[in-house]
Structures are given as structure tokens and as C-alpha cells.
MIGUMAR-825017 format. One record per residue (C-alpha): x, y, z; residue number from 0. Coordinates in steps of 0.001 Angstrom, whole numbers, plus 500000, padded with zeros to 6 digits. Layout:
! MIGUMAR-825017
+--------+--------+--------+------+
|     c1 |     c2 |     c3 | loro |
+--------+--------+--------+------+
|      X |      Y |      Z |  NUM |
...
+--------+--------+--------+------+
This chain:
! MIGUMAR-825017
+--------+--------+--------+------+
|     c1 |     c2 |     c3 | loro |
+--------+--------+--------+------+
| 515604 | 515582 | 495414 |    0 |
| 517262 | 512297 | 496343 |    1 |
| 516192 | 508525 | 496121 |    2 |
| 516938 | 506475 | 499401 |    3 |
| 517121 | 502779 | 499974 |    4 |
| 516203 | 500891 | 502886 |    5 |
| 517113 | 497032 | 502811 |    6 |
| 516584 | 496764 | 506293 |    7 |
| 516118 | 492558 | 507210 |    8 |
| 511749 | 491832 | 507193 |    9 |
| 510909 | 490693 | 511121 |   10 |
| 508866 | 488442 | 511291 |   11 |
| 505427 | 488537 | 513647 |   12 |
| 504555 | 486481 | 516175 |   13 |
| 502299 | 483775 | 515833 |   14 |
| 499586 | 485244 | 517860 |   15 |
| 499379 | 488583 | 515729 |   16 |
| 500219 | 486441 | 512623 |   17 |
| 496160 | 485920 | 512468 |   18 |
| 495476 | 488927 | 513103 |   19 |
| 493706 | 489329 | 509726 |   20 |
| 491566 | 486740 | 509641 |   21 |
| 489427 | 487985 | 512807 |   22 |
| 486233 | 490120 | 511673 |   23 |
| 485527 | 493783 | 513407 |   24 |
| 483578 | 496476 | 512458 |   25 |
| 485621 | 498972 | 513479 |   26 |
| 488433 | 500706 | 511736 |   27 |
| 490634 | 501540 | 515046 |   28 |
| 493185 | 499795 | 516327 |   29 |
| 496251 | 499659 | 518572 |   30 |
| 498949 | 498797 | 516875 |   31 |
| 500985 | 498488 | 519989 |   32 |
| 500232 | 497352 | 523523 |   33 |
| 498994 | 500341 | 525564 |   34 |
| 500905 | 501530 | 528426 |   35 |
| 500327 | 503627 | 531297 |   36 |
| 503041 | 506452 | 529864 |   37 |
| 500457 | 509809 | 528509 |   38 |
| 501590 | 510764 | 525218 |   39 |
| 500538 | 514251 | 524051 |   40 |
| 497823 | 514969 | 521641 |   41 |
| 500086 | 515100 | 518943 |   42 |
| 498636 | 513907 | 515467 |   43 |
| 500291 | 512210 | 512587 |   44 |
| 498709 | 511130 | 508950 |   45 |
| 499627 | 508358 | 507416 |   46 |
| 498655 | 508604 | 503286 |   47 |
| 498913 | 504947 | 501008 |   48 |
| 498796 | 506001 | 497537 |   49 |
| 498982 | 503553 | 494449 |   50 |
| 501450 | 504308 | 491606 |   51 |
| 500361 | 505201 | 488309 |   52 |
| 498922 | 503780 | 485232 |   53 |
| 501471 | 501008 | 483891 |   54 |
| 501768 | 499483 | 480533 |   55 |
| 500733 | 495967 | 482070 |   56 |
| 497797 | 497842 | 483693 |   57 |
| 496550 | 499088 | 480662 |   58 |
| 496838 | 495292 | 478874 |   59 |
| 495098 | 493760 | 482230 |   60 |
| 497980 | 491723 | 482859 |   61 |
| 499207 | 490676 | 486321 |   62 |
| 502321 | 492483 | 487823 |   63 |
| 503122 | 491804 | 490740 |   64 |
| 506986 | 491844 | 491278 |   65 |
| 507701 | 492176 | 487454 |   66 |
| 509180 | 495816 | 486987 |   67 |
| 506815 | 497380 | 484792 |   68 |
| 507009 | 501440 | 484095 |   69 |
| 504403 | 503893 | 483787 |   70 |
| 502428 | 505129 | 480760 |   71 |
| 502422 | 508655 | 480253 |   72 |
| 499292 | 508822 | 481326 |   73 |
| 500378 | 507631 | 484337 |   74 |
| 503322 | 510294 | 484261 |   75 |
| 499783 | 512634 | 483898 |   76 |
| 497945 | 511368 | 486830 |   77 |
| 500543 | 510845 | 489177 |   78 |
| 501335 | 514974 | 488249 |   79 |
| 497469 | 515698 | 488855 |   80 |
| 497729 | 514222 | 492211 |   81 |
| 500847 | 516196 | 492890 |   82 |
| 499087 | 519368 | 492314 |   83 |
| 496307 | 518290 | 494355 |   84 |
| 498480 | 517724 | 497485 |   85 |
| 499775 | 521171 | 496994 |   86 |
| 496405 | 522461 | 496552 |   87 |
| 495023 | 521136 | 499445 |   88 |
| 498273 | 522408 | 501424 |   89 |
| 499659 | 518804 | 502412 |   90 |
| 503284 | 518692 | 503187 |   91 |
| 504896 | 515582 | 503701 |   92 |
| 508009 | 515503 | 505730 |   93 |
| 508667 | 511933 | 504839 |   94 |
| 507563 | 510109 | 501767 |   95 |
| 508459 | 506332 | 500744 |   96 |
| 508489 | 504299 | 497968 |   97 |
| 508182 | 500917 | 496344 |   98 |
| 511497 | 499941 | 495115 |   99 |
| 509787 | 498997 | 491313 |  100 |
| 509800 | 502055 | 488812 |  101 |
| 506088 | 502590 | 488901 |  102 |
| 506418 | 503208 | 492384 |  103 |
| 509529 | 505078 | 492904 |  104 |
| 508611 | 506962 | 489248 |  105 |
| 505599 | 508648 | 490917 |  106 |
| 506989 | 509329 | 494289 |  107 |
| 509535 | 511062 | 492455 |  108 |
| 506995 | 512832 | 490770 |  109 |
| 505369 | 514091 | 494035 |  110 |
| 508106 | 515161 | 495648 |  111 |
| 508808 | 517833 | 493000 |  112 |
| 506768 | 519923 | 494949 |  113 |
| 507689 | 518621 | 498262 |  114 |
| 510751 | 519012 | 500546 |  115 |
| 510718 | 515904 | 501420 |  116 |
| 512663 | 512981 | 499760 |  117 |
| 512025 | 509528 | 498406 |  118 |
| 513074 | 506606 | 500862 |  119 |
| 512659 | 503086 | 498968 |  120 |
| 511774 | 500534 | 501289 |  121 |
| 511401 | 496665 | 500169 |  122 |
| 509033 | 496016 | 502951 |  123 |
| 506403 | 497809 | 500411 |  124 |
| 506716 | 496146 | 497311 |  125 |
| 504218 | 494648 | 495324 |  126 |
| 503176 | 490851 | 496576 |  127 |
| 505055 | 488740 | 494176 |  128 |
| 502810 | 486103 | 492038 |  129 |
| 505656 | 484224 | 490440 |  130 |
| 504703 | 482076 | 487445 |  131 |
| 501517 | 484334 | 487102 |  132 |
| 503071 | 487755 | 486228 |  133 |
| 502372 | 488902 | 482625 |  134 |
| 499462 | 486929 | 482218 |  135 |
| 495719 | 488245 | 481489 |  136 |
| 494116 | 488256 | 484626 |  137 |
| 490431 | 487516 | 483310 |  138 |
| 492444 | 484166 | 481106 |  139 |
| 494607 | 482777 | 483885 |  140 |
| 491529 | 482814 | 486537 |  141 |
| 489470 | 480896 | 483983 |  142 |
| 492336 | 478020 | 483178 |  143 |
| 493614 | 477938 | 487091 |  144 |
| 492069 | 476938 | 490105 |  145 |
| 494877 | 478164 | 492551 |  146 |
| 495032 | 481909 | 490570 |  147 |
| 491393 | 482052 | 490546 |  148 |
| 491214 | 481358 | 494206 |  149 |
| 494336 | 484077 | 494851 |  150 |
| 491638 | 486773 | 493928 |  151 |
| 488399 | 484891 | 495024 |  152 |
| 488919 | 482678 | 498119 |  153 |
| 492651 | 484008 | 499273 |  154 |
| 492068 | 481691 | 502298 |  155 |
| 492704 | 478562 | 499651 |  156 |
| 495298 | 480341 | 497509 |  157 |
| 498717 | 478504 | 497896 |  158 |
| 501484 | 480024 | 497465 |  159 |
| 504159 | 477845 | 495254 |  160 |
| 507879 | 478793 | 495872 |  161 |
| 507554 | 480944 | 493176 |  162 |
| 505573 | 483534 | 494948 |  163 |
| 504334 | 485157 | 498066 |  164 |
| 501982 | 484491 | 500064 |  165 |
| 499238 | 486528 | 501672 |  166 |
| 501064 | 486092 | 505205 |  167 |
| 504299 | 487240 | 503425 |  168 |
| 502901 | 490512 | 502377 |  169 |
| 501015 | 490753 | 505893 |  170 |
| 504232 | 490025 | 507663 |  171 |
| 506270 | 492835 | 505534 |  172 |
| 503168 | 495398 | 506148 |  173 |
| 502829 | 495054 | 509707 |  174 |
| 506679 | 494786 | 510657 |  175 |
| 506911 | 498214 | 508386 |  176 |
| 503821 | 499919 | 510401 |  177 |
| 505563 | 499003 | 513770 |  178 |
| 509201 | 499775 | 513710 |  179 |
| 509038 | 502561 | 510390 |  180 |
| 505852 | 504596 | 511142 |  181 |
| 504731 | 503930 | 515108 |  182 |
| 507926 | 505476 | 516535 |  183 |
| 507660 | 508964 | 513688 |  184 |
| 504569 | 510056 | 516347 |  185 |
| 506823 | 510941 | 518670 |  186 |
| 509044 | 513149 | 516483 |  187 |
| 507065 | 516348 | 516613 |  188 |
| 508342 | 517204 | 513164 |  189 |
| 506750 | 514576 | 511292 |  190 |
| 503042 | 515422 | 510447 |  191 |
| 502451 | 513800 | 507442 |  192 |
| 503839 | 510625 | 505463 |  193 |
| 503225 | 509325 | 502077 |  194 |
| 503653 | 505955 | 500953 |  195 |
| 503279 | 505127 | 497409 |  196 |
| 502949 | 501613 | 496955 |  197 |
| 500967 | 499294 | 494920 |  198 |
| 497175 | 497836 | 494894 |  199 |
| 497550 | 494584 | 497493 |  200 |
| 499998 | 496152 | 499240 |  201 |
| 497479 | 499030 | 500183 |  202 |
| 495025 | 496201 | 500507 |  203 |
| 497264 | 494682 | 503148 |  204 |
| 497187 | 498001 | 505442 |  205 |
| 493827 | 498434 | 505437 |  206 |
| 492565 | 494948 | 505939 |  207 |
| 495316 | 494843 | 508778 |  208 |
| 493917 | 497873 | 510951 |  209 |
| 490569 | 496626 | 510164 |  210 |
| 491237 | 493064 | 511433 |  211 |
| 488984 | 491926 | 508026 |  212 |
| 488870 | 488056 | 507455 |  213 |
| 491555 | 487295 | 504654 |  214 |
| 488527 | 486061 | 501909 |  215 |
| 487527 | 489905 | 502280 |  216 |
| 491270 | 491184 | 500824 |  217 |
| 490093 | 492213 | 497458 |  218 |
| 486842 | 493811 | 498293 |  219 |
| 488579 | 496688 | 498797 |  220 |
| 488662 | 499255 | 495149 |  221 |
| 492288 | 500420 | 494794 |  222 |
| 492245 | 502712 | 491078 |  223 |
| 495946 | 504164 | 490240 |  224 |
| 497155 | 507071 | 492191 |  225 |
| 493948 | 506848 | 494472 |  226 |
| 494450 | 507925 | 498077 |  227 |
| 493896 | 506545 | 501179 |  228 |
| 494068 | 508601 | 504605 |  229 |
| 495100 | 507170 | 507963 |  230 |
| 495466 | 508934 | 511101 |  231 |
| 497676 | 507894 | 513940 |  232 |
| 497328 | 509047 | 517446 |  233 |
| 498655 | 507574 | 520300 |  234 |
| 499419 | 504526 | 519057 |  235 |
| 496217 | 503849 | 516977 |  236 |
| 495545 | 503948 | 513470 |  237 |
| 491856 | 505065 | 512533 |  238 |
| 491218 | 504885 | 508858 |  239 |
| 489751 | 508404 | 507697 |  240 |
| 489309 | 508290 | 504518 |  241 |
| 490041 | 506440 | 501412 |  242 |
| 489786 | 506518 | 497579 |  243 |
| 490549 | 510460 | 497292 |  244 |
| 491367 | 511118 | 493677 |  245 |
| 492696 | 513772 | 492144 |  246 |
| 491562 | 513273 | 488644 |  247 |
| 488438 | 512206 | 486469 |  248 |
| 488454 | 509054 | 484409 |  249 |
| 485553 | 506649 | 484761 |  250 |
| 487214 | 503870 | 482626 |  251 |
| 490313 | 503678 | 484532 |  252 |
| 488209 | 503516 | 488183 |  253 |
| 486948 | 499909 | 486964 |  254 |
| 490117 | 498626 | 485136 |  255 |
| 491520 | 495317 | 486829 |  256 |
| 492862 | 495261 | 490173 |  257 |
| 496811 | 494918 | 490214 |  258 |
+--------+--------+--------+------+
């Protein structure tokens, strides 16, 4: 089993799409790409976003972010209970990508062990960065800074110092990843399933992106470690299926901070 990097340049989007996010719909289907009048087959591909493992800054409740934190054996455990699930519920992934930090790339590793597929790191999925904020308590910081506190509470009014990313940085990454990684794998009829193992906003990202939810809405969404989240392209649209599968039992860590 190998470990692949992909340090291809980040496009940019276009203005117009650039907003995408911030425009409400109820619906979880979208087109990703402009339709044309060229029929496709009926050919279906899954996309699965799964979070890494428990981390030592997890378990402290301290902000992450870029900051290359490992994972707890405990998050060795989980990351092998979700592995057996997968293999248990017959998924086979013929491509599976990773984070380039450790937690990331520790538990696709992990995964793969009973895969054939290996792990392709891709920067485009790393964790948003928050610059001066990583390794400080979440709970603390929010209480002592109005910008921090807004990052997770009003992301519209969160700026982003030149420390750090931005919400349109990570949005930018995510969508430029989607459309010239993922959209053009539908037409390999070898490729049924993918796994990306990323990190809590990043997943965050992809699903308030195909949802078109308003940008204030970003951390509604409940992201525990190795959760699962199940997207299905066909013909050019992503339709959110499912999300939250976990393969293990723990009450305390479902409700442990976010990042």
C-alpha cells in the first residue's frame, strides 16, 4: 500500500459560482457542471467524506486547523472499527484520498489495509487553516475574541487575517477538487466508489456547497471523528444520501468540540 501526493496548483472559481454558498435551497441536488445535450449512461458513482480520527488536540478541545496533530490510539481504534465496517458492509473503494496532515493520511492508511486501493494526498483537502488560533481552547478563545467567536457563530463576519484562511479559501479548494478530481472519475466505468478522509470544515465545506446553504449555516452541520457521509453522483449531480454513518459507539465523543 502506497502514499501518493498531489500538489496540483488550487484554480480558482469564478466570481459568479464564488457565492454559490451563500444562496439558500432546500434541496440537496445539484449540478455541479453545466448540463449538456450529450446522454451519459446510468452509470453510478459514490462519493464517501469521512473525518480522521480522534487527535490529541481533539481530546484537549483545542483548535487545529493546519497544525499537524496525530491521532490517539483511540483514534488508531476507531478509524480500525470503521475499516471493518466498510468491509462488512462490502464497500470497495477503487480510489481513496487523503489530507496531507497525519491524522488524515494516518487513518486513510488505516482503511486501506483492507482495500486495494491506495492513498492519494491531495492539498486541496486539508484542514482550513486558523493561523494565530491553532492550539488554543476553543470554549476560551471564543469568549476573549470577537473575530474567533464570530468564525464559529456568524462566519459571514469572520475575517480572515493573513494568518489564516478564509471561508472562500476552503470553498474555492473544495469546489475546484469536486470539478476537475471527482466529476470526470463518472465516466471511468471502473471507479464505483471513492473515499475521502478529510477533516471537520472541510466536510462542512462539501456539504454546504451541494446544498447551496447560506455561509452563517456552516457549522450547523455535526461532524464526530471517523463519521461518514455518503454522496452519490450521477450524471453530473451530486445528491447527498446519507450522512453521519458511524461505525462505533461512544456518546461522549459524538458531542466533543467541532474541529
Amino acid at each position: 500500500m502506497h502514499t501518493t501526493w498531489n500538489f496540483r496548483e488550487e484554480p480558482s472559481l469564478p466570481h459568479r459560482n464564488r457565492e454559490l454558498f451563500r444562496k439558500q435551497s432546500s434541496g440537496r441536488c445539484i449540478p455541479l457542471l453545466r448540463k449538456t445535450t450529450e446522454k451519459r449512461g446510468k452509470k453510478q458513482m459514490y462519493l464517501y467524506l469521512m473525518r480522521h480520527g480522534e487527535t490529541f488536540w481533539n481530546k484537549k478541545g483545542l483548535i487545529q486547523g493546519s497544525s499537524d496533530i496525530e491521532l490517539t490510539p483511540y483514534g488508531e481504534e476507531l478509524a480500525r472499527d470503521t475499516r471493518d465496517g466498510f468491509e462488512k458492509d462490502q464497500i470497495h473503494f477503487q480510489r481513496i484520498y487523503s489530507s496531507p496532515y497525519k491524522r488524515a493520511v494516518r487513518t486513510a492508511e488505516i482503511i486501506a489495509e483492507k482495500q486495494e486501493a491506495d492513498v492519494q494526498v491531495d492539498m486541496r483537502i486539508r484542514e482550513m487553516c486558523f493561523g494565530k488560533y491553532e492550539g488554543e481552547k476553543i470554549k476560551a478563545v471564543k469568549e476573549v475574541d470577537e473575530n474567533i467567536a464570530n468564525c464559529f457563530h456568524h462566519p459571514s463576519l469572520y475575517m480572515a487575517d493573513e494568518t489564516a484562511d478564509s471561508f472562500q479559501d476552503l470553498y474555492d479548494r473544495i469546489a475546484a477538487f469536486l470539478k476537475d478530481e471527482i466529476v470526470p472519475m463518472e465516466q471511468d466505468p471502473s471507479i464505483e466508489n471513492i473515499l475521502v478522509v478529510c477533516h471537520g470544515a472541510v466536510i462542512r465545506a462539501f456539504l454546504t456547497y451541494l446544498r447551496k446553504m447560506p455561509l452563517d449555516e456552516f457549522w450547523s452541520i455535526h461532524q464526530p471523528n471517523c463519521c461518514v457521509n455518503r454522496i452519490r453522483l450521477e450524471n453530473g449531480i451530486f445528491t447527498i444520501e446519507k450522512e453521519n454513518i458511524l461505525y462505533y459507539d461512544d456518546p461522549e465523543l459524538l458531542h466533543r468540540g467541532v474541529l
